[in-house]
N, C-alpha and C positions, 0 to 999 in steps of 0.2 A: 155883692152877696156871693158867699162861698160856700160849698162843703166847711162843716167844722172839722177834720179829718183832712189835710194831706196827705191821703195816702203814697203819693209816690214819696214823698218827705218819711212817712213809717217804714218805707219797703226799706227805701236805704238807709235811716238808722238801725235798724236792724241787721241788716248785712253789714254792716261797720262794726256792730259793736257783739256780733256773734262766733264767740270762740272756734276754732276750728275743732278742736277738742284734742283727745289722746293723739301720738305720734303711732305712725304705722306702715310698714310694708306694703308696696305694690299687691305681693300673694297675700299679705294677712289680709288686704282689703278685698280682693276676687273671694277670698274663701268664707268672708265677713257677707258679703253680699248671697251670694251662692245661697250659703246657710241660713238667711232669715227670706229669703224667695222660698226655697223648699220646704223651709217650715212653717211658712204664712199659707201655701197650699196644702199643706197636709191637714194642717190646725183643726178646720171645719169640719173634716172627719171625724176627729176626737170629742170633739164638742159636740156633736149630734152622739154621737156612744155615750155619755153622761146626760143631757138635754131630752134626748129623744126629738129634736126637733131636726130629721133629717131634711126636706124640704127646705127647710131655710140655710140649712149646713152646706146644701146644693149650690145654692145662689150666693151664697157668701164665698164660694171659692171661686166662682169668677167673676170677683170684683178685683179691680185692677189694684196691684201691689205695685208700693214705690219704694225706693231706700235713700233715703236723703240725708243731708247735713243740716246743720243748726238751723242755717239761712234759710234752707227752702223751706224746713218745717217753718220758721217766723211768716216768710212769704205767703205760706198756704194758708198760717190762717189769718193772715190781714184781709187775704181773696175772701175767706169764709166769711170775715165780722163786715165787711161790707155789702157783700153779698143779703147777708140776714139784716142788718139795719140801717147799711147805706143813705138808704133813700130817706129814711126815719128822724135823721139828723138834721135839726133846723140848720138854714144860713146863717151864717157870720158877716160881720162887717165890718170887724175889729181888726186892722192892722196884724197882721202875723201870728193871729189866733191858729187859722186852718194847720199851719206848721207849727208851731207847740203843738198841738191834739197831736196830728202825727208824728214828734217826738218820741212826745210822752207814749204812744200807744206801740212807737219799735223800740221803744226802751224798756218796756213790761216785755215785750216779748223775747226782745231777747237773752232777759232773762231767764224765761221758761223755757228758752231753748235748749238749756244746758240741763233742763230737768226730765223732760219728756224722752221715756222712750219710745212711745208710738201712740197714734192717735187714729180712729176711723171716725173720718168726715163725712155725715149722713145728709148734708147738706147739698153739697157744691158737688161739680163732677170736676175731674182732673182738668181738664179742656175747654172746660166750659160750656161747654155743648152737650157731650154725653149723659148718661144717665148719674142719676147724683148718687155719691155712697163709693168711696175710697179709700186704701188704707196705705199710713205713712210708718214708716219703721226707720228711727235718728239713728244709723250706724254709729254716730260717735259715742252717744251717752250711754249704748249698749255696750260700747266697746270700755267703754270707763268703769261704767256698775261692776264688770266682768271680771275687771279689770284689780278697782280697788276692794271687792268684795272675794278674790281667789275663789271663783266660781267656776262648775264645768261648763266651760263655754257655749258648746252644742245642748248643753241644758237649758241653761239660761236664755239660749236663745230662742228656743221652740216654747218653755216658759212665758216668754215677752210675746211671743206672737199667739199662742193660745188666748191670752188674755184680750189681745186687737181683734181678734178674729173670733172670739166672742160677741163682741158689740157689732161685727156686722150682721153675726147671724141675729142678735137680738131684733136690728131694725128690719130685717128679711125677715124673721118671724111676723114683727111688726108695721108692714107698710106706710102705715098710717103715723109712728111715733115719731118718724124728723119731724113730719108737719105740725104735729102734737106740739114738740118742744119749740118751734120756732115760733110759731102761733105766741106762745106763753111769754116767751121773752122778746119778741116784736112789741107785744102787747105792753112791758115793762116801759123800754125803750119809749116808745111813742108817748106813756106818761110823764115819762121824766125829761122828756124833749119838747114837751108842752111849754106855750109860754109865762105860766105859773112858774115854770120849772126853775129856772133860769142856768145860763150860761153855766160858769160853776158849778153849781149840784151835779149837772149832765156829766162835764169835764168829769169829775170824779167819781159819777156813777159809773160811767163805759168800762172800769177798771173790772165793775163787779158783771156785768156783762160780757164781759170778753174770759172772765173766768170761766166762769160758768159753762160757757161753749168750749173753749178750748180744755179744759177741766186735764189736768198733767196727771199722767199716769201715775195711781198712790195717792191723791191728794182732789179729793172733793169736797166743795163746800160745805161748813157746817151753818146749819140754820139759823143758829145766834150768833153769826159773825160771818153773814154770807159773803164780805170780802176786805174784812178788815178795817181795825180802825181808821183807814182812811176814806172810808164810804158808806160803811155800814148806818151812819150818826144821819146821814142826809136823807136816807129811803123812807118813804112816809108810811104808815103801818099798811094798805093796803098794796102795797108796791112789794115792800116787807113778804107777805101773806103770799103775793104771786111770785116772787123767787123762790119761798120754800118751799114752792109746790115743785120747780124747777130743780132746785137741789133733791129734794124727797126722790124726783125719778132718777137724778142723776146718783144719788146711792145705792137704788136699786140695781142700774146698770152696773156699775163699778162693783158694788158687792156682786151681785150674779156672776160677773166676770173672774172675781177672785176665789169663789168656790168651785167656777169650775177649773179655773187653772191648777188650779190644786187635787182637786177629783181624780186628774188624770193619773196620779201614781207612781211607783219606782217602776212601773212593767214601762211603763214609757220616759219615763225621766226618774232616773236612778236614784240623783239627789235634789231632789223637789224638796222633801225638808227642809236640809239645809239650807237649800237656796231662800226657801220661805223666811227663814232665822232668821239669816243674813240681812235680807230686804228689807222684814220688819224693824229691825234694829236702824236702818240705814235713814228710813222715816222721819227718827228725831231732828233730822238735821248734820249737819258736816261740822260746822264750826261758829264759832260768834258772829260774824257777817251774816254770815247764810240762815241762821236762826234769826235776827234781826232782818231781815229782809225780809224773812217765810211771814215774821210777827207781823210786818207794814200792812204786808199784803193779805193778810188772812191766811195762810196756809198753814201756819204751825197749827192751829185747832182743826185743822180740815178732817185729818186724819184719825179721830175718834166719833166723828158722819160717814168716815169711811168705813169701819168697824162696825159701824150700825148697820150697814146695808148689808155687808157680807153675814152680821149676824141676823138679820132678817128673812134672808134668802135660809140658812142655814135650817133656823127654825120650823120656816113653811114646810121646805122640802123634806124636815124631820113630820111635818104634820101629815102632808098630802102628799108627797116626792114631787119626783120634776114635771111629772104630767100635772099636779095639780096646782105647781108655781107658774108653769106654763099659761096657765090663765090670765096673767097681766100681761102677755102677749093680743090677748085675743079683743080688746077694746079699751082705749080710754079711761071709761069710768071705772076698767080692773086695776088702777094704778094704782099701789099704796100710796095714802094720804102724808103728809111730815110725821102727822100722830101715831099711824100705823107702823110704820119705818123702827118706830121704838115699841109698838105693839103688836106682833105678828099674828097674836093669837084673831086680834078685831079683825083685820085683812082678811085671815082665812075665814071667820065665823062671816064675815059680809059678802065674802063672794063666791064660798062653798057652802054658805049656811049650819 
């Protein structure tokens, strides 16, 4: 009886099959790194000037900043999915199951490698030991967007990190919301690795499980297709029911994140518009492959739950501003619901009255 998960089997398909990405210079890379360090510590100040949430803007700027390549971001979050459901996972006793699952699971990821440009992990700590809550910044994929979208570089990149450095201040706003979201998708996991469950459903559930947490900058689950037709067809309606409560915060966050990246202005980022254009457009996909792969996996409809969230936030903060969006900070049941998420006005009436 085994782990279904090899994960030393995932670490190293992942590291095999992750592009190194753009070519680049010794200095382009000192000045690549340089630049998203300095702007991943500024960030949280910006964010607290739009937020008003300085206290957690405090604590979000000394959370530990990494700059990594494809591989370590894959690595970090294989550490993450085992970390959150590890233990969740029935044994196997199937001949060279454990190694497919870990496959199959550094083979998704290294896919998403090539798409993320940064993620804050509210989970895990860097070390394993420390306190949990760290942020990862893909120098290469930054280097590419920047790259194939003729962007100001120094914009783009204090851009990418306003938005990482968002979500930390949201869970330092929030103490309590890692635990919140792990709870919820533990909770998923554990059903679907029931022995009702069976072997398969699981195999192809973990795919919508590992979205969901790793969730690729730009691209959040949508609720009727929480991860594509290759898994969406298995989740049984209550399974269903507790990932879009999963997806519903993770638009919140993602949308919150996107209004205030934007909030900040041409006094601080000159061409923020553009940059906005550009990215939006970037969304649809690259080419036939990459559109075909986004469809497998649920990602091409991601991106209009993405849109909901940012237009949800947009709305509240149009109702009550940011003190009074601020209140899904402050407990749990202030979360918008999947239903709210599309109705902002019921959010505000239920929990400003």
């Amino acid at each position: 009886m085994s782990s279904p998960i090899d994960w030393r089997a995932a670490r190293h398909r992942a590291a095999v099959l992750s592009r190194p990405g753009p070519r680049a210079g010794r200095a382009e890379i000192r000045g690549l790194v340089t630049v998203l360090h300095t702007s991943a510590k500024e960030a949280p100040g910006h964010v607290a000037d739009i937020t008003g949430l300085e206290d957690a803007a405090a604590q979000a700027a000394r959370r530990p900043v990494y700059v990594v390549d494809r591989a370590r971001w894959a690595e970090a979050n294989i550490g993450m999915f085992r970390h959150l459901v590890g233990d969740l996972l029935p044994p196997t006793t199937l001949p060279g199951a454990a190694r497919l699952g870990g496959e199959e699971l550094g083979v998704m990821l290294s896919y998403l490698s090539t798409k993320v440009l940064g993620q804050f992990d509210p989970f895990t700590s860097a070390d394993g030991r420390g306190e949990p809550g760290y942020l990862l910044l893909v120098a290469p994929n930054i280097l590419h967007v920047e790259r194939e979208l003729d962007l100001d570089a120094l914009d783009f990149r204090r851009w990418v990190c306003l938005h990482e450095q968002t979500h930390a201040v949201q869970f330092s706003a929030a103490p309590w919301l890692a635990g919140h979201l792990a709870e919820r998708m533990t909770a998923t996991v554990s059903s679907i690795a029931s022995p009702e469950g069976g072997g398969q459903r699981l195999a192809r559930t973990v795919r919508a499980v590992v979205e969901a947490v790793t969730t690729p900058r730009g691209e959040t689950p949508k609720a009727q297709a929480l991860a594509g037709p290759l898994v969406d067809a298995v989740l049984t309606d209550e399974e269903r029911e507790r990932l879009a409560e999963v997806v519903a915060v993770m638009s919140l966050l993602e949308g919150h994140a996107d209004v205030v990246m934007d909030a900040v202005g041409p006094r601080v980022l000159p061409s923020v518009a553009r940059i906005r254009t550009q990215f939006d457009r970037r969304r649809e996909g690259t080419g036939t492959l990459d559109v075909v792969t986004r469809r497998l996996m649920g990602m091409d409809a991601k991106i209009a739950q993405y849109r909901n969230g940012a237009d949800f936030v947009r709305a509240v903060v149009h109702r009550v501003g940011h003190n009074g969006l601020n209140a899904v900070w402050a407990a749990a049941e202030n979360l918008p619901t999947p239903a709210e998420i599309a109705d902002p006005t019921a959010w505000v009436r239920r929990v400003h009255g």
